[in-house]
C-alpha positions as CSV (number, residue, x, y, z in Angstrom):
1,X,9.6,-0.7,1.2
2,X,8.7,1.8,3.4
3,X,8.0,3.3,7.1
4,X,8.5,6.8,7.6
5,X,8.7,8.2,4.7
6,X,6.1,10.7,5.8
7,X,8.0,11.1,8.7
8,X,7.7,15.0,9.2
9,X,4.0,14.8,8.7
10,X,3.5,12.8,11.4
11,X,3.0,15.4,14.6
12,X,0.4,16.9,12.5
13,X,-1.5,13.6,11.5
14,X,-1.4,12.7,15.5
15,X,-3.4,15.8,16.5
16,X,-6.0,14.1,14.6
17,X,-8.4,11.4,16.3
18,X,-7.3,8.7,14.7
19,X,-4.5,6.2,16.2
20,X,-1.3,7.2,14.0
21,X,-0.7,3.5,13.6
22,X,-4.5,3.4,11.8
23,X,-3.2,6.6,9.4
24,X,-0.3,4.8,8.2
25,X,-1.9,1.9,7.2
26,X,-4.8,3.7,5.9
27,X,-3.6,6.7,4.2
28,X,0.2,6.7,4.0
29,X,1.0,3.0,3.4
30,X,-1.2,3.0,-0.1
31,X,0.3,5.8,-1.0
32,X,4.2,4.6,-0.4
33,X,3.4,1.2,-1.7
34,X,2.7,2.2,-4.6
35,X,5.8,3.4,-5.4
36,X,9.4,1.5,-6.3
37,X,10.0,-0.5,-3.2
38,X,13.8,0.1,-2.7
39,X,13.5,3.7,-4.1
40,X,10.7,4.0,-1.6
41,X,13.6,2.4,1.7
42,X,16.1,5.0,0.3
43,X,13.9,8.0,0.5
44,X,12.7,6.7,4.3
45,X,16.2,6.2,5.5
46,X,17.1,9.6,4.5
47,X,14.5,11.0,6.6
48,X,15.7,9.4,9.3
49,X,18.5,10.6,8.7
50,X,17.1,14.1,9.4
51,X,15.6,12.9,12.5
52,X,19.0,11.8,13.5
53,X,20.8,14.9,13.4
54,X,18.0,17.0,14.4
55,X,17.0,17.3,18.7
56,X,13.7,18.5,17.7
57,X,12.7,15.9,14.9
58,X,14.3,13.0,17.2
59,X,12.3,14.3,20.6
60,X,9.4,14.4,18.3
61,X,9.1,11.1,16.5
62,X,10.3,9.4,20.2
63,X,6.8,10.9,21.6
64,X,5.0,9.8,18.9
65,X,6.7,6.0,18.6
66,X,8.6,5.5,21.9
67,X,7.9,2.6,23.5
68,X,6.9,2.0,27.5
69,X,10.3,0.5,29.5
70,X,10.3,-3.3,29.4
71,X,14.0,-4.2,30.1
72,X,16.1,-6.8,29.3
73,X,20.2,-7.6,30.5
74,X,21.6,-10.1,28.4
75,X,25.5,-10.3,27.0
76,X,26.1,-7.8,29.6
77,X,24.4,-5.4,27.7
78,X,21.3,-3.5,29.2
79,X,18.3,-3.2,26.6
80,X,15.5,-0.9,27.4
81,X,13.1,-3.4,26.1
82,X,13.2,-6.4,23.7
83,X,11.8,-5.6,20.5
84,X,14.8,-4.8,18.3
85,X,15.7,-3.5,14.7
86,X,16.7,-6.4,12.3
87,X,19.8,-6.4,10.1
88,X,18.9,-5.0,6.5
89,X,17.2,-2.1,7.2
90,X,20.5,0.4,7.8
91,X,23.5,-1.2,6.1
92,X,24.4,2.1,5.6
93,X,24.6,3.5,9.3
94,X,22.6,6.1,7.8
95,X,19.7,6.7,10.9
96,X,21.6,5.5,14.1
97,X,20.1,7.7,16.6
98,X,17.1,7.4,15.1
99,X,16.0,3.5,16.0
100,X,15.9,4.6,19.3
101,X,13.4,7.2,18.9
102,X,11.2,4.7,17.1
103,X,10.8,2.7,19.9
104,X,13.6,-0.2,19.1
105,X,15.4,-1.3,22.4
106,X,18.4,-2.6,20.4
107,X,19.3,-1.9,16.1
108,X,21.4,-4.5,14.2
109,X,23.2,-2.9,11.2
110,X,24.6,-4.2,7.7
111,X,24.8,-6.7,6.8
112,X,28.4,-5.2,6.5
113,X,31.1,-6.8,4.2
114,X,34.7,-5.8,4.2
115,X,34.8,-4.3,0.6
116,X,32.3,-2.3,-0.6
117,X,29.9,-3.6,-3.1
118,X,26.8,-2.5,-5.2
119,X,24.8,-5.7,-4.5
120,X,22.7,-7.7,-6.8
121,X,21.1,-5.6,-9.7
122,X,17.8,-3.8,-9.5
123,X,14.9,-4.2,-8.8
124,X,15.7,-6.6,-6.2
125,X,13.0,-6.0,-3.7
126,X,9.4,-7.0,-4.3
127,X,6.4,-6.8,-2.1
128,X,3.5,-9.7,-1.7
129,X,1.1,-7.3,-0.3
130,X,-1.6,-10.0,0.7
131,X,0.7,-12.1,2.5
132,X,2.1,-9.0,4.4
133,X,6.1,-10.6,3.3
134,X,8.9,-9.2,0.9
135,X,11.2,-11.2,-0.9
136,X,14.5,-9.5,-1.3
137,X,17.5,-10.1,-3.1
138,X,19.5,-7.2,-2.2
139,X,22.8,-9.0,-1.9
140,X,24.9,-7.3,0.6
141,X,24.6,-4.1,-0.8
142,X,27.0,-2.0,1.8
143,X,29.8,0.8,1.6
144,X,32.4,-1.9,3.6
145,X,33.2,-2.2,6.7
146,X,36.0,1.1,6.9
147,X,33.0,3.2,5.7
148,X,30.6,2.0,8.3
149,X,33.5,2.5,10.9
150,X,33.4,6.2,10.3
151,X,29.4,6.6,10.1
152,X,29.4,5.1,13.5
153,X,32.3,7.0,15.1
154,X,31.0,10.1,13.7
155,X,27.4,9.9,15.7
156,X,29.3,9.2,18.4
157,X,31.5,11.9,18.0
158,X,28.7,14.4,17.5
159,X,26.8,13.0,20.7
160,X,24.2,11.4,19.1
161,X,25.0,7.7,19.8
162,X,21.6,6.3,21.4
163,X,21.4,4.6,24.8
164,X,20.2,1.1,23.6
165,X,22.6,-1.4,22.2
166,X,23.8,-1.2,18.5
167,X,25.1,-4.3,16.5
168,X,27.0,-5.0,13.3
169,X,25.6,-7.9,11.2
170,X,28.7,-9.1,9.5
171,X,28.7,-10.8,6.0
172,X,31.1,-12.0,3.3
173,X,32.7,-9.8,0.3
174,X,31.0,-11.4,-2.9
175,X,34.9,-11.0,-4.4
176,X,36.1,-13.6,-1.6
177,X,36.3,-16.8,-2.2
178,X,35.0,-19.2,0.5
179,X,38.3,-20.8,1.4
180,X,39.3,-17.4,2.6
181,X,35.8,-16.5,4.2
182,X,37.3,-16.4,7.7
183,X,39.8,-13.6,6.9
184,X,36.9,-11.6,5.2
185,X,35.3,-11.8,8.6
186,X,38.1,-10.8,10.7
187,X,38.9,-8.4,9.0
188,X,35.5,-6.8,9.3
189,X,35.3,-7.1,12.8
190,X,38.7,-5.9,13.8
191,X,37.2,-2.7,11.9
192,X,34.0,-2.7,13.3
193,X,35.3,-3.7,16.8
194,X,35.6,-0.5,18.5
195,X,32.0,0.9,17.1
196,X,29.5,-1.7,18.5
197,X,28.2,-3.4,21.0
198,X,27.3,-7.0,19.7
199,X,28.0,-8.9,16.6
200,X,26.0,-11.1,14.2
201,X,28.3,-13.0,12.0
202,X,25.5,-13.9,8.7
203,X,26.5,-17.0,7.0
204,X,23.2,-17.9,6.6
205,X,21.6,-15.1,3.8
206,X,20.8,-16.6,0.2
207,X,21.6,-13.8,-1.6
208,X,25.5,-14.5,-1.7
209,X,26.5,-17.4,-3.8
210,X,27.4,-20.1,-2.2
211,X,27.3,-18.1,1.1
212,X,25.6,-20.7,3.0
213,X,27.5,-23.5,2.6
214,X,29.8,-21.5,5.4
215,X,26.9,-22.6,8.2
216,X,28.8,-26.1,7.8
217,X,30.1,-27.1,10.5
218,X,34.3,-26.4,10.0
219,X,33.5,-23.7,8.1
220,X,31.8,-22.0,10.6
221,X,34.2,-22.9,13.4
222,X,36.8,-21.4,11.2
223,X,35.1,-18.4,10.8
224,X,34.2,-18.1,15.0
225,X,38.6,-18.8,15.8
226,X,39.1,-16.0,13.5
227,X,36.4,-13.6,14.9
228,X,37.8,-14.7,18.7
229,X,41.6,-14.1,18.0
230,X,40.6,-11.0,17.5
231,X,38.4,-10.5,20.4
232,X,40.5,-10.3,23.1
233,X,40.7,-7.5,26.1
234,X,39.1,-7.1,29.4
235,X,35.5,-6.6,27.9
236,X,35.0,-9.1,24.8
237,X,32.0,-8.1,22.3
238,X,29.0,-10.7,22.5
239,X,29.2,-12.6,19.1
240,X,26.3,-14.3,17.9
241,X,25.4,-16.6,14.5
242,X,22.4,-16.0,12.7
243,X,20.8,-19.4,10.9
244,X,19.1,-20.3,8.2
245,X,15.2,-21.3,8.9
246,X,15.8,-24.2,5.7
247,X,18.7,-25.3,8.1
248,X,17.7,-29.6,9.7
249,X,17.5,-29.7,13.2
250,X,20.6,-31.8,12.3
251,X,22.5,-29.3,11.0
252,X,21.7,-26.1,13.5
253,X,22.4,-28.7,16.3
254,X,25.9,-29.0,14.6
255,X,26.0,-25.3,15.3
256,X,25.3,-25.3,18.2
257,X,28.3,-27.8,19.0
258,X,30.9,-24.7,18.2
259,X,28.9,-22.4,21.1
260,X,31.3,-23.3,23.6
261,X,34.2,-23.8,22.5
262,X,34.3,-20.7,20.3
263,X,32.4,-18.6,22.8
264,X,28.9,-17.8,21.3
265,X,27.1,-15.5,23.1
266,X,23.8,-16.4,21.4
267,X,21.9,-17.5,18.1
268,X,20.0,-15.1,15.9
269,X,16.8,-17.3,14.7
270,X,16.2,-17.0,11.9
271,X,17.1,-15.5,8.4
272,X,15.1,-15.3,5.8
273,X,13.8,-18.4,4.0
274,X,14.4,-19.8,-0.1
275,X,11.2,-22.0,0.4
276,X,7.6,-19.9,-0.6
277,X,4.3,-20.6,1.0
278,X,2.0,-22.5,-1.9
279,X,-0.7,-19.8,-3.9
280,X,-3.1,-19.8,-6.6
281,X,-2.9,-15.9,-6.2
282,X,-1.7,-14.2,-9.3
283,X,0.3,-11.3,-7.7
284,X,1.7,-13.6,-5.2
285,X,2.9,-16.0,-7.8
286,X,4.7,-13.5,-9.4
287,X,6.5,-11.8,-6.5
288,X,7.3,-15.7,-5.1
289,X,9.0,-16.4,-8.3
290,X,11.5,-13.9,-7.9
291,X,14.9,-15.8,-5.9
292,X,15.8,-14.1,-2.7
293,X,14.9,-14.1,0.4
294,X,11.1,-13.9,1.9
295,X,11.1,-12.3,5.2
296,X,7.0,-11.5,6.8
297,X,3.8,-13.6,7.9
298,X,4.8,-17.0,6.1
299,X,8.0,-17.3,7.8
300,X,6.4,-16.8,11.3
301,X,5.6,-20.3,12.2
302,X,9.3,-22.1,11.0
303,X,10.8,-19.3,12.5
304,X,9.1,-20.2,16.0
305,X,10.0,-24.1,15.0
306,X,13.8,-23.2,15.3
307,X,13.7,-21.0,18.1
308,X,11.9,-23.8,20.2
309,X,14.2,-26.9,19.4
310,X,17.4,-24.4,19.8
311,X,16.1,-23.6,23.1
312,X,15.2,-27.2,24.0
313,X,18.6,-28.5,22.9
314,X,20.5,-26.0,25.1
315,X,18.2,-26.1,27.8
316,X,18.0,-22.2,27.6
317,X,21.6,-22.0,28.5
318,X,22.0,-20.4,25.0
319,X,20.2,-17.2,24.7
320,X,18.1,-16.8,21.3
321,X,17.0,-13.4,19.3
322,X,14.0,-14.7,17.8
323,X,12.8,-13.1,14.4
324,X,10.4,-14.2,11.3
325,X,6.7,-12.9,10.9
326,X,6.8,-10.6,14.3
327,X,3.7,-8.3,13.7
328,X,1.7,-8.1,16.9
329,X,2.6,-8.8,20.5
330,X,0.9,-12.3,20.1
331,X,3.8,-12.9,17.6
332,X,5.8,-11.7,19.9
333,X,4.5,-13.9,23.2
334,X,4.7,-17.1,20.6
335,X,8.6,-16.2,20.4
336,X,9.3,-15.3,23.9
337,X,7.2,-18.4,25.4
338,X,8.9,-20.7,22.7
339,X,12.5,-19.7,24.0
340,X,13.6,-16.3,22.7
341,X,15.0,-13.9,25.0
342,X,15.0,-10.9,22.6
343,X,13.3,-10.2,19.7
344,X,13.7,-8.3,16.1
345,X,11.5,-7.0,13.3
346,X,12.0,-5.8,10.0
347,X,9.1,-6.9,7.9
348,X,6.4,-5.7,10.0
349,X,8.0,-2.2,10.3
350,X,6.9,-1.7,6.6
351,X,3.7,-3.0,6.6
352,X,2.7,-1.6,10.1
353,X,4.5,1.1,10.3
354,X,6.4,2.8,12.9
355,X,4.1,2.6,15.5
356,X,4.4,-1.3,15.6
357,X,7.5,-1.8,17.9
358,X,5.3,0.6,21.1
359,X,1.8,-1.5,20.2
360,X,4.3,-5.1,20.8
361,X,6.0,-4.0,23.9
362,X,2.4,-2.8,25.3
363,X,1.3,-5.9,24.3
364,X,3.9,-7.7,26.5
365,X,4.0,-5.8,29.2
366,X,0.0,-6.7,29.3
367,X,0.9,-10.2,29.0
368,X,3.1,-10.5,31.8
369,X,1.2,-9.4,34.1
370,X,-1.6,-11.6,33.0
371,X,0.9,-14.4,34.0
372,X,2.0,-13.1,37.1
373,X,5.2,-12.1,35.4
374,X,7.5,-9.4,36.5
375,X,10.6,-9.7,33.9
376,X,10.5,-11.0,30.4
377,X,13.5,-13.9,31.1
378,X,10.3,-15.4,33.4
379,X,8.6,-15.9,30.1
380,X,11.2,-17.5,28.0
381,X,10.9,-20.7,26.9
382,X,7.2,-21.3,29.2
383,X,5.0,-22.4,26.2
384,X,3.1,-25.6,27.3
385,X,1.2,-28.1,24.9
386,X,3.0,-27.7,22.0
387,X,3.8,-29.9,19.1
């Protein structure tokens, strides 16, 4: 895994004519890909680190990657534009400020679990290179919630906290059983509650036994009363669910049963997927038969498939953060037009590099006004002649 690994290099490579997107695909992906994926992730997020704590580095890498204004209100939050940073990618809290100087007009952190835990053992990330996906099996790796509590009041107290919205993806402790799932939660977010401005409660990742089976219905509205007793005050943080792409429409519109009564302030569409696209390709084969998750390209069209029937059944009233196989801004347009209001990438980030969220909200920008649009919630949801 990898995006800015070469990080500091990257106000010299832009004096050069070539788009900086083009040298990272070109000349620095090769070389990071071929290199241990995860040890390759830890080495980037360090150097974001760097870039976090340093005004120079930061006000560098934001006028190389920032992206044009294209904003978004939604859950009472204020996001400078829609393209945000998926869950996964800092469960450390590790690069906070930095997100925000790569473009991202919101960053989702964790997946955070109340105890600490190591995760699954290595190597449990693999690249499929010609299908531009990964398949990870990282399992929650993540120093607990207390832990993440500090990193984030720290960059706050050092006046570093960036201006877009930041959220906590919230998972289970492996060590909990499931019958005591919604205490796990809680607990989490009465840690976590003062840090953030939105939550993402994950019962939906397939790298925690059993973990999915909490998407059930009672489960899940156990889980939410939990989360809500403890979200209480004049100004409530947006909670959200993120679901499964191998979920029925039976089953999400089950879910979507608890948004009122337990307060939802939106679905995250979707995790990544147990199903693998069909190959005779050697090197695909043998990265698809690893178990995990596979996040990139092949999960782009199911992806979209959810995000359209969730905003069909709810009539929009529910707002939807689509992400799965976002690598362009015709991605992008599919997810918007299909019903998502927001949008988040994680996949694309490593094989595009981090010039990819600027290129999308460019892209969008062009696209509305193509259509006569002046805000993005005009778009949501418009797609005509589809399946």
């Amino acid at each position: 895994m990898s995006i800015l690994s070469f990080a500091f290099r990257g106000g010299a490579l832009a004096a050069t004519s070539l788009p900086v997107s083009c040298l990272y695909r070109g000349i620095i992906r090769p070389v990071l890909f071929a290199r241990d994926s995860e040890k390759i992730h830890d080495r980037t997020l360090r150097a974001l680190g760097c870039v976090s704590r340093s005004a120079w580095l930061h006000s560098i890498v934001q006028s190389l990657y920032g992206a044009p204004e294209l904003p978004v209100e939604l859950f009472g939050l204020k996001f400078p534009n829609p393209v945000g940073l998926a869950a996964g990618m800092d469960k450390f809290g590790r690069a906070v400020p930095a997100w925000a100087a790569l473009g991202f007009g919101f960053s989702e952190l964790g997946g955070v679990t109340r105890e600490a835990q190591p995760g699954n053992p290595a190597p449990r990330l693999f690249r499929a290179i010609k299908d531009e996906a990964i398949v990870n099996a990282m399992g929650f790796n993540n120093p607990g919630a207390a832990a993440m509590a500090d990193a984030l009041a720290e960059w706050k107290r050092r006046g570093l906290w960036p201006r877009h919205p930041v959220g906590v993806n919230l998972g289970k402790s492996k060590v909990t059983p499931l019958e005591k799932a919604a205490e796990d939660y809680a607990e989490s977010f009465r840690v976590l509650r003062p840090h953030a401005d939105f939550f993402v409660v994950n019962v939906s990742s397939p790298n925690t036994p059993n973990l999915r089976q909490l998407q059930d219905k009672p489960a899940l509205d156990e889980i939410l009363a939990a989360l809500q007793q403890n979200n209480t005050g004049p100004s409530p943080a947006p909670i959200l669910v993120k679901v499964a792409p191998d979920l029925s429409f039976e089953a999400l519109d089950e879910i979507l049963e608890l948004a009122v009564p337990r307060r939802l302030a939106g679905i995250v569409a979707t995790n990544t997927t147990i199903t693998r696209p069909s190959t005779t390709d050697a090197a695909l084969q043998r990265v698809y038969a690893q178990s995990g998750g596979l996040s990139g390209r092949p999960l782009r069209q199911r992806s979209t498939e959810v995000i359209r029937h969730l905003h069909r059944q709810t009539r929009g009233a529910l707002p939807v953060i689509g992400v799965g196989g976002i690598f362009d801004a015709a991605d992008a347009w599919e997810k918007i037009t299909a019903g998502a209001s927001l949008l988040q990438i994680y996949t694309s980030l490593i094989y595009r590099g981090p010039g990819v969220v600027r290129e999308i909200v460019i892209g969008l920008r062009s696209r509305l006004a193509e259509h006569d649009f002046t805000q993005l919630w005009q778009a949501v949801g418009t797609e005509k002649n589809h399946s």
